[in-house]
C-alpha positions in Angstrom: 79.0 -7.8 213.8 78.3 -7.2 210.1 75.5 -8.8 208.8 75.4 -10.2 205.0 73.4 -12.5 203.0 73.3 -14.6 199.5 70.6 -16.9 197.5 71.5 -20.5 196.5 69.7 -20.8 193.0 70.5 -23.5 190.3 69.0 -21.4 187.8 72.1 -18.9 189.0 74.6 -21.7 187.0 77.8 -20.0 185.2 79.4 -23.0 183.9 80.6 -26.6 184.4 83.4 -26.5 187.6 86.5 -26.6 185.6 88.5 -29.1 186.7 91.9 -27.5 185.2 91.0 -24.4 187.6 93.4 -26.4 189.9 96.4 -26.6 188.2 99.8 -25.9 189.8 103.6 -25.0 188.1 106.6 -26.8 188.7 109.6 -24.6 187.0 113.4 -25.3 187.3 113.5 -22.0 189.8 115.2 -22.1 193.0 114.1 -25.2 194.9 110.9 -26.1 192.7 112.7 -29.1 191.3 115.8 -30.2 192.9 115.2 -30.6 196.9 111.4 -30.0 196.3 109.8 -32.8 193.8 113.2 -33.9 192.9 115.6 -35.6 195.6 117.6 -38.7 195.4 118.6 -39.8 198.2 116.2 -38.6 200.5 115.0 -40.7 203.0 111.2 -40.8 201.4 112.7 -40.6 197.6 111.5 -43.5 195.4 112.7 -45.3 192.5 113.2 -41.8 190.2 114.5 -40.1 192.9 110.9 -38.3 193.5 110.3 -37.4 197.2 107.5 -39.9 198.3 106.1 -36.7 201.1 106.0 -34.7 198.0 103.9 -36.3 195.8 101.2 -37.1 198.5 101.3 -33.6 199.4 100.3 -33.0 195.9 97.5 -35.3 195.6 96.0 -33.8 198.6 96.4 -30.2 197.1 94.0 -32.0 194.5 96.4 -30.3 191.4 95.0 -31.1 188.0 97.6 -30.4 185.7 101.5 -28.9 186.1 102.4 -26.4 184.1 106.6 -27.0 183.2 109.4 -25.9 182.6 108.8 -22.5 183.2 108.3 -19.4 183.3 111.0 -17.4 182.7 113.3 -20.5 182.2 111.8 -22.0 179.7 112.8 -18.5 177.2 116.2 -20.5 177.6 115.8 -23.9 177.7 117.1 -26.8 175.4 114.8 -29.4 176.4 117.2 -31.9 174.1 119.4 -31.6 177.4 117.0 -33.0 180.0 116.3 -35.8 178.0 119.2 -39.8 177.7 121.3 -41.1 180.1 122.1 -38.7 183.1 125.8 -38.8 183.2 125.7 -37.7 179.9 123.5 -34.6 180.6 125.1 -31.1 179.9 124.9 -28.2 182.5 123.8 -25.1 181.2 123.6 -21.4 182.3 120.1 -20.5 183.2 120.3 -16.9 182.3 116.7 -16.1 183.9 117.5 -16.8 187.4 121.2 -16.4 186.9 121.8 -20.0 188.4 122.9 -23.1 187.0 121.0 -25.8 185.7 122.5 -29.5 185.8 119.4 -31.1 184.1 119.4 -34.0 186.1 115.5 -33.6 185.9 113.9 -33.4 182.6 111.3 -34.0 180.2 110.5 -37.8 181.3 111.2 -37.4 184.8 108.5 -34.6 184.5 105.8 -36.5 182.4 106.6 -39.9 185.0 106.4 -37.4 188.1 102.8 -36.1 186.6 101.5 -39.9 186.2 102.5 -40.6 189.8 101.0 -36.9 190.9 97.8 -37.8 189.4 98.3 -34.6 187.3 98.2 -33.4 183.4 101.1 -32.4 182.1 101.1 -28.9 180.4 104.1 -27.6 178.4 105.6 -24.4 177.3 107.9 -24.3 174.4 111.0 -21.8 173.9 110.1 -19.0 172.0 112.5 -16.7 173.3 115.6 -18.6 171.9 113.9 -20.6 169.2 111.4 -21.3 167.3 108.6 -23.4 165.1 111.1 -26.1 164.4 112.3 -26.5 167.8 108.4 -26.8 169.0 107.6 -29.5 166.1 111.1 -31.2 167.6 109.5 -31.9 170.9 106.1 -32.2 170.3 107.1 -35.4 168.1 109.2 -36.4 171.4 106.3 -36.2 173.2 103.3 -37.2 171.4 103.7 -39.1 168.2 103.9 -42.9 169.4 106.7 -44.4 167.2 108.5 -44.7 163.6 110.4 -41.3 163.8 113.8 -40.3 165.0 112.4 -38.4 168.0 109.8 -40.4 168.9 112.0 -43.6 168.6 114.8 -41.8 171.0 111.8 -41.3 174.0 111.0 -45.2 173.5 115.0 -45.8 173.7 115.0 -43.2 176.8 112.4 -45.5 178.9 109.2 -44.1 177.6 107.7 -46.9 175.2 104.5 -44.9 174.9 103.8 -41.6 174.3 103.5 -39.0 176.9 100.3 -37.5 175.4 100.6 -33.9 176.1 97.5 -32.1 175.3 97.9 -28.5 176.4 100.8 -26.6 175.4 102.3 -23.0 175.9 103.4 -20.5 173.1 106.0 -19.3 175.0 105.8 -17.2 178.5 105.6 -13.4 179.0 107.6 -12.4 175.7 105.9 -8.4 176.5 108.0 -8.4 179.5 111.5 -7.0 178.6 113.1 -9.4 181.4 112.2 -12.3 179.0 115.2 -13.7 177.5 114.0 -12.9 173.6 111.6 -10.2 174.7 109.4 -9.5 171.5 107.1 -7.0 169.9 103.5 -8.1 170.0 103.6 -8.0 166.6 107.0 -10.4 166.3 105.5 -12.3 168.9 102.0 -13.1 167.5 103.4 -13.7 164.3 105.7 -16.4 165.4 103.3 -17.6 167.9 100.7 -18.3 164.9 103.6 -20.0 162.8 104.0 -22.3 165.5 100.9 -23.0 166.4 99.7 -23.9 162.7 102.5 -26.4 162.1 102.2 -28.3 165.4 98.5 -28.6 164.6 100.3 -30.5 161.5 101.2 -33.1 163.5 98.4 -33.0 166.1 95.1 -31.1 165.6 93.7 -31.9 168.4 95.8 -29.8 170.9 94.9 -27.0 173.0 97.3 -24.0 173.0 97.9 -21.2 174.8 98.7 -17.9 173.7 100.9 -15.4 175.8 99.1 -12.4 177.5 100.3 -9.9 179.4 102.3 -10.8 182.1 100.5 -8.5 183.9 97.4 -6.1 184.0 99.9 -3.2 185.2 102.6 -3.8 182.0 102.5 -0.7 179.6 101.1 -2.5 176.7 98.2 -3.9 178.4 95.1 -4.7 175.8 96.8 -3.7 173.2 99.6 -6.5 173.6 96.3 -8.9 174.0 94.2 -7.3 170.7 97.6 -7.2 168.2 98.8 -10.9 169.1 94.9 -12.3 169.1 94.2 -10.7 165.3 97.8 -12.9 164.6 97.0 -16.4 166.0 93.3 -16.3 167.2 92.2 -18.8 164.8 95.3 -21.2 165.6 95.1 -21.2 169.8 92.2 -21.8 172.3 93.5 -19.7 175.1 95.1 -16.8 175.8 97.3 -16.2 179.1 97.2 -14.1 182.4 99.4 -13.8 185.2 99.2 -11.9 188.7 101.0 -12.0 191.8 99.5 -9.7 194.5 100.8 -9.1 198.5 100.6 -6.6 200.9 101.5 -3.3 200.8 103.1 -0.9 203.5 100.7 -2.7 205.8 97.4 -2.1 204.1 95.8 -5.3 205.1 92.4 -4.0 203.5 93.4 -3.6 200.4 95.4 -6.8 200.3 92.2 -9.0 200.9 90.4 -7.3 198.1 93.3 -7.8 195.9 90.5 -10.4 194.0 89.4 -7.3 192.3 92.1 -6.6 190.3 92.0 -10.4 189.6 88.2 -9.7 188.5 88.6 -6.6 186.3 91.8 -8.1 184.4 89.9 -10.7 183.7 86.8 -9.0 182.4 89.5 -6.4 180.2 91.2 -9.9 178.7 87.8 -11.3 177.9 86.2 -8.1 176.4 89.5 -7.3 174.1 89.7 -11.1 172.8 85.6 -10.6 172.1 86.5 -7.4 170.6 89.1 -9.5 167.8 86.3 -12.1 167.7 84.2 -9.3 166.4 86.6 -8.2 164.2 87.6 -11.3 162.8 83.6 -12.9 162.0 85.1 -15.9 164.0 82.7 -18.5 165.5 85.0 -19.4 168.4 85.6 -18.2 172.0 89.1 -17.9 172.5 88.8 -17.9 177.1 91.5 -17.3 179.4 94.2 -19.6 180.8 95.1 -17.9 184.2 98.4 -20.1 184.6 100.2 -18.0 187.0 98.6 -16.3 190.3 99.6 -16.3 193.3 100.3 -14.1 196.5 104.2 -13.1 195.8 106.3 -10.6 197.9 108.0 -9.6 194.8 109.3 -6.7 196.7 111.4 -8.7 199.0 112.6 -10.4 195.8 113.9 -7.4 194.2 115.7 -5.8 197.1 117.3 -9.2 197.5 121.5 -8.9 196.6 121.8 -10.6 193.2 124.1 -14.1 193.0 128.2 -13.3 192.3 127.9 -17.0 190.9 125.8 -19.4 189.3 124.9 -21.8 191.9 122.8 -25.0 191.8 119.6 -25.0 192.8 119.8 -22.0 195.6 116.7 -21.0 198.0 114.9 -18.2 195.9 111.1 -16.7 196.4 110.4 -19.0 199.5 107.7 -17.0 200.8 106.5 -18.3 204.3 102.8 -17.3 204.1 100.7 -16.5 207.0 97.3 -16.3 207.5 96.4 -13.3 205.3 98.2 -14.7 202.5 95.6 -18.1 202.6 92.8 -15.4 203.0 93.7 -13.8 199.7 94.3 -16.7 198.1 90.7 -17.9 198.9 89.5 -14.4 197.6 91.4 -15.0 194.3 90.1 -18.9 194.4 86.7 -17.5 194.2 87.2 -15.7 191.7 88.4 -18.0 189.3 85.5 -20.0 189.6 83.0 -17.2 189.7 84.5 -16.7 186.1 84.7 -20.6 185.0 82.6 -19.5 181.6 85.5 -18.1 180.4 88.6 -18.9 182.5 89.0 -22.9 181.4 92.3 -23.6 183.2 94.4 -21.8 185.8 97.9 -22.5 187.4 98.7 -21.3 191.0 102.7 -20.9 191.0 104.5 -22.6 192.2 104.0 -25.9 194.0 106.4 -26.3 196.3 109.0 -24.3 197.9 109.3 -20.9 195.2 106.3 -19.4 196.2 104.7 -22.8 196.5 101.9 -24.2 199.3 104.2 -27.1 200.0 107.7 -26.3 201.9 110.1 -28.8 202.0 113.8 -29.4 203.8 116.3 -30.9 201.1 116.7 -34.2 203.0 114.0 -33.4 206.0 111.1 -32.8 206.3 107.9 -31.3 204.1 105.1 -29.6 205.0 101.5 -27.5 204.2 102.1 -23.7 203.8 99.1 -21.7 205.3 97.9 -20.9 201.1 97.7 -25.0 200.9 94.6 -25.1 202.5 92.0 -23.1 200.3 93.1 -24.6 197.3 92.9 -28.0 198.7 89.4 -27.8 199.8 88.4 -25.8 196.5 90.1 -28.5 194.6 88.3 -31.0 196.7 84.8 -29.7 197.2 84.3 -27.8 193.7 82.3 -30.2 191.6 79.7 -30.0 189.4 78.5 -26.5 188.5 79.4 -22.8 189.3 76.8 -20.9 191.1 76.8 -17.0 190.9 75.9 -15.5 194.6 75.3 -12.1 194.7 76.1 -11.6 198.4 74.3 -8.8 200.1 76.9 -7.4 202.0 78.1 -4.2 204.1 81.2 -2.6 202.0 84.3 -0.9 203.5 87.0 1.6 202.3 90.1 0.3 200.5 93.2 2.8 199.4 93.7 0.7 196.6 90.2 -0.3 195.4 87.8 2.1 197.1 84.5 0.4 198.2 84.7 -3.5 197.7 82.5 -6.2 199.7 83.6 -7.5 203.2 81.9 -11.2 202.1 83.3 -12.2 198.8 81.8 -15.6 197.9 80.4 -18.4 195.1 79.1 -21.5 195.3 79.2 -24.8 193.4 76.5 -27.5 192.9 76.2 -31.5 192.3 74.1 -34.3 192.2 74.6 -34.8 196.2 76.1 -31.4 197.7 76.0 -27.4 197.3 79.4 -25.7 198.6 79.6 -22.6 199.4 83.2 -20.5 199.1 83.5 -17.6 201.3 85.8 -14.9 202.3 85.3 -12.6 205.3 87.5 -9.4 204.3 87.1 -7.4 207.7 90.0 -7.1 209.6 88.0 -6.6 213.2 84.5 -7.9 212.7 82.9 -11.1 212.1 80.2 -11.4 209.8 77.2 -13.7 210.6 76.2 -14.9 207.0 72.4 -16.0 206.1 72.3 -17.9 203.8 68.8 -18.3 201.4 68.6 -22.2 200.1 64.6 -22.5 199.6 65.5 -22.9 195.7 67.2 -26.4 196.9 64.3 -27.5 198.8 64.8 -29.0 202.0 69.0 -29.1 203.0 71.0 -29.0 206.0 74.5 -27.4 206.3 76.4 -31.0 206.7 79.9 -29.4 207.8 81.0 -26.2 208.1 85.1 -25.3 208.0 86.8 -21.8 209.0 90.7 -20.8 208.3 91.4 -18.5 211.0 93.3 -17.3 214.0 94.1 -14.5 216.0 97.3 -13.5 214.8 96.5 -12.5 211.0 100.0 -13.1 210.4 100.4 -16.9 211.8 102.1 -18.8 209.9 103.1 -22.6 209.6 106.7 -23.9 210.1 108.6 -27.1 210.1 107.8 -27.5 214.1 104.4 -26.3 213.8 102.9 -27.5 210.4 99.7 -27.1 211.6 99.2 -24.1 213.9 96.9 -22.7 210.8 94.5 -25.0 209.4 90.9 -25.2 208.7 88.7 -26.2 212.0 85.1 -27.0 211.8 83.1 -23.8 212.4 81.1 -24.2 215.6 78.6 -21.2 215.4 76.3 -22.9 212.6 72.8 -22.4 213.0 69.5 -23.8 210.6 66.1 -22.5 209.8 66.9 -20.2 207.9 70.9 -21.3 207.7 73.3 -19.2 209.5 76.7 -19.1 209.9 79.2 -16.9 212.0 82.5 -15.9 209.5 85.4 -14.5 211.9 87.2 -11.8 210.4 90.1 -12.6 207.9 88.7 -15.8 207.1 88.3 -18.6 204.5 85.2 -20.4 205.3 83.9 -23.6 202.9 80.2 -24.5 204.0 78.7 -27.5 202.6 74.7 -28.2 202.2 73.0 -31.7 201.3 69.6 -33.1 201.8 
């Protein structure tokens, strides 16, 4: 058994929780849309065609906002097609995914989905295929509430008042030479800044996003971020990161730690845009918009045959996710928060079915993917403000990291309860955790949850939704607290008075 530690101080606060942390991604990909939020005719599908098991799968994730349309799709998209009376909807060739895309479900459907969700909206514009004007087009769509052409057509379209969109995307991963209208970080931040400064013509008060890299490994790592910050950094608020992590020629170890790749891109993103802030005199923080993670065997993806046609709507990325996979995602949960004073919104992609925590059946049934359960009881439990623990804990051996932790953990503090997040990394021994509350006063641990199971690689299906799931945690002890982690475990320990 490994033994490990950590202190529960107040004074230890990083920032407010972030509430935006929890944010999912809903892009027209594979099954995302059509069969997975999006199914008329099914027997639980409402009024809009939105499956009913859906969208209370989603309010128990506890997603804050939905990042749409895309992702690679939206380097392509004409969002003037998603928008009027079905029938008279053209279908287009989504040269991302090499499918086809019948826009059936657009803009509205979207921003009316989101209100029943319970969710923000947050939306990328094209700036692969187009440009400032076409940004200003649907910005007015969106947000101005009446008198203009554009605005006028959403009110004849069904939506009388405005849809409000506060957050918005400069575009998605133009460094990555995949991207339809892949750009120079120069051409890139240039047009990003253009754009940027005329929507804040119409709306000042936005919050936009600037693209990152796509990915700490790309070529032009840092130096994509420091060229397209000097062009736009006193136009946007946030500038973008993206990982996807799995496991590699069964090295389990490293997998689990994959949080500290998470960690270290984040601290290189942060200390280049401080770096241009330098540069620049500015007064702002420009902080990090982590708007797509998640665990993604892209490696199964890109051994995969590619389409001969453009279907509709085919199965694509539907990762079934075991236990590990929830594990990891807990590890990279924990880091998010641990880092709340700069990251200030995050997206896990995607929600449901393409790499998503909820799996669905086109006209059956839907249900929680292992990776559901750590972000629904972060989502849940996460409130009030981030605590940095500094566990003291035994370390072991990783190809891909060397030494890392075997606890990785944070906490989070309100007016009634202190959470604590944390991971047990071992693959063979469970770690009893003490845990060193005497800056709270007198608490008790009130409940105590494990994600676990004997087979690291159980996974939940159709017939058995629920064979992984958290359980309450029956080895808790008090004075001092103590409680027993298995090994490969997501464990969410809650204190009160």
């Amino acid at each position: 058994m490994h033994q490990a530690s950590l202190t529960i101080d107040p004074a230890f606060r990083v920032a407010p929780v972030r509430r935006r942390t929890f944010g999912t991604f809903v892009e027209h990909l594979g099954r995302c849309v059509y069969t997975g939020i999006y199914e008329p005719g099914h027997p639980t599908a409402d009024e809009d065609g939105f499956r009913r098991d859906v969208l209370e799968l989603t309010r128990e994730l506890g997603a804050s906002t939905a990042r749409y349309p895309g992702g690679n799709f939206v380097s392509g998209y004409r969002w003037e097609d998603g928008i009027g009376p079905a029938a008279g909807r053209p279908a287009r060739l989504d040269l991302a995914w090499h499918c086809t895309e019948p826009n059936l479900f657009g803009l509205d459907e979207f921003a009316r989905w989101a209100r029943k969700a319970g969710v923000e909206p947050m939306m990328a514009v094209n700036l692969g295929t187009r440009g400032v004007q076409e940004a200003l087009d649907v910005l007015e769509y969106c947000n101005v509430e009446s008198g203009t052409r554009l605005s006028d057509l959403r009110i004849a379209n069904g939506a009388k008042d405005p849809h409000g969109i506060r957050m918005w995307c400069l575009g998605n991963e133009m460094d990555g030479p995949w991207q339809i209208g892949h750009k120079t970080a120069h051409e890139y931040g240039r047009l990003a800044a253009e754009t940027a400064r005329a929507m804040r013509m119409i709306d000042p008060d936005l919050e936009l996003v600037a693209c990152g890299s796509s990915g700490s490994s790309m070529p032009t790592f840092g130096s994509w971020e420091a060229t397209v910050l000097a062009e736009t950094y006193e136009h946007v608020d946030h500038i973008s990161c993206h990982a996807y992590y799995e496991e590699k020629d069964g090295d389990l170890g490293s997998f689990l730690a994959c949080a500290t790749d998470m960690e270290n891109f984040i601290a290189s993103v942060v200390a280049t845009a401080d770096h241009v802030r330098a540069k620049l005199r500015a007064a702002k923080r420009v902080n990090v918009s982590f708007d797509e993670w998640n665990v993604w065997y892209q490696s199964r993806f890109a051994s995969r045959e590619p389409f001969r046609d453009w279907p509709v709507a085919p199965p694509l990325l539907e990762d079934r996710y075991h236990l590990a996979d929830a594990v990891a995602v807990g590890g990279l949960l924990i880091t998010l928060l641990r880092n709340s004073d700069r990251v200030t919104a995050a997206c896990q992609a995607q929600l449901v079915n393409v790499i998503g925590p909820i799996m669905t059946e086109p006209g059956g049934r839907a249900w929680r993917q292992t990776i559901f359960h750590p972000f629904a009881q972060a989502a849940r439990y996460a409130s009030g403000d981030v605590l940095r623990v500094e566990p003291v804990s035994p370390l072991y051996d990783t190809a891909e990291f060397g030494e890392v932790p075997v606890l990785h953990a944070v906490a989070t503090r309100d007016d009634q309860h202190t959470t604590v997040f944390a991971v047990n990394r071992s693959t063979d021994r469970p770690v009893e955790l003490t845990l060193d509350t005497r800056a709270l006063g007198t608490v008790r641990v009130v409940e105590a949850t494990t994600l676990t199971d004997d087979d690291v690689y159980a996974a939940n299906t159709a017939d058995a939704p629920d064979r992984v799931t958290p359980r309450p945690n029956p080895d808790v002890q008090t004075g001092p607290a103590r409680v027993l982690l298995p090994p490969v475990s997501w464990n969410v320990i809650r204190l009160a008075r």
